[in-house]
N, C-alpha and C positions, 0 to 999 in steps of 0.2 A: 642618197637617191630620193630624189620628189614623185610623189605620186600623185597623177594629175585625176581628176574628178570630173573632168569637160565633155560633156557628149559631144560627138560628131555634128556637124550640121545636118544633114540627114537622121539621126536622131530626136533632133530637135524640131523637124518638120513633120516626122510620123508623130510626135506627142500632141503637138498645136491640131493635127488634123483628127486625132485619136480625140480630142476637148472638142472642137467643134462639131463635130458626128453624135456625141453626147448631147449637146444643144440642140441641133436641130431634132434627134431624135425627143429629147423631154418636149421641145415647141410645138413637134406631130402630134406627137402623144397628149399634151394638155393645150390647144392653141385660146382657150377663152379666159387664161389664169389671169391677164392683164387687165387692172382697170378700165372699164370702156363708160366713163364717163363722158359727155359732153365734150368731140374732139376726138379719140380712141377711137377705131376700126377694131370690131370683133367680126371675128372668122367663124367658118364653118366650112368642108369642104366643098371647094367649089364655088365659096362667096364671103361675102364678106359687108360689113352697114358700117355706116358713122352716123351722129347727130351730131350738129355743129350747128349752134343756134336754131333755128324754130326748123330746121331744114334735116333731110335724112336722107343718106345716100347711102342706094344701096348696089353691090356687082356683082355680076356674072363673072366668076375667075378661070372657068374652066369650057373647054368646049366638048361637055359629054352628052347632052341632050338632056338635064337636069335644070331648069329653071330655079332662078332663087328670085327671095323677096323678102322683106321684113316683116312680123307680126310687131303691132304696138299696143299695147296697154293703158289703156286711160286709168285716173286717179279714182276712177267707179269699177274698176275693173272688168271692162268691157273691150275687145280684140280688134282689133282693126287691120287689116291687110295695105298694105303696100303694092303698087302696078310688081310687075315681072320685070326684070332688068333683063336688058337685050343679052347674047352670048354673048359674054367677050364683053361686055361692059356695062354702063352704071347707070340708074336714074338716080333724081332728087327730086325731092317732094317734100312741101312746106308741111306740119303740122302742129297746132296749137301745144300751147302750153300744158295743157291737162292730160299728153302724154307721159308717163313719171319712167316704165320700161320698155326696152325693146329686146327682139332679137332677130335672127337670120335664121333664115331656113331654106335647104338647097332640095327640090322636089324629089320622092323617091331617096330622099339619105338621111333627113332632117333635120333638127335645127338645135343650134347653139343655146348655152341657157341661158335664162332673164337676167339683162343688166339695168341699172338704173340708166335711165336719160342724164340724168344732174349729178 
């Protein structure tokens, strides 16, 4: 007599779903673990910046009545603000080289921690 070892297809669909539910909850849970150098979108609820060359964009992800926007950091350590990105979506905004970090910050929730621009 062989004794088989194979789960059900439906076994194997409650596992795959069981692993991705773990993902998404660790991604909730920690969403700024990811490199966000130059290119990389960091999050924050509710929004979320890129720098892609001298340029910075930032979104509105959510429609709660929370405005978000990017603070930057010059190489003096001095703060700079970003416009208000519309709800529901994104500005971009040229800024020099001698910004080195940024982050996102969604009004009333606040903001993601310092990453480097480069």
């Amino acid at each position: 007599m062989k004794i088989s070892h194979s789960k059900s297809p439906l076994a194997n669909v409650v596992k795959g779903a069981a692993a991705l539910a773990a993902g998404v909850t660790l991604a909730i849970a920690n969403p700024t673990s990811a490199s966000a150098d130059s290119g990389h979108w960091i999050y924050v609820t509710g929004g979320k910046a890129m720098f892609s060359g001298s340029n910075i964009t930032v979104c509105d992800t959510a429609v709660d009545g929370n405005r978000v926007r990017a603070q930057l950091m010059s190489n003096t350590s001095t703060i700079y603000f970003t416009g208000w990105a519309p709800s529901q979506g994104c500005i971009t905004e040229g800024h020099p080289t001698s910004i080195v970090q940024f982050r996102v910050c969604t009004e009333n929730i606040g903001c993601s921690a310092w990453h480097n621009r480069y």
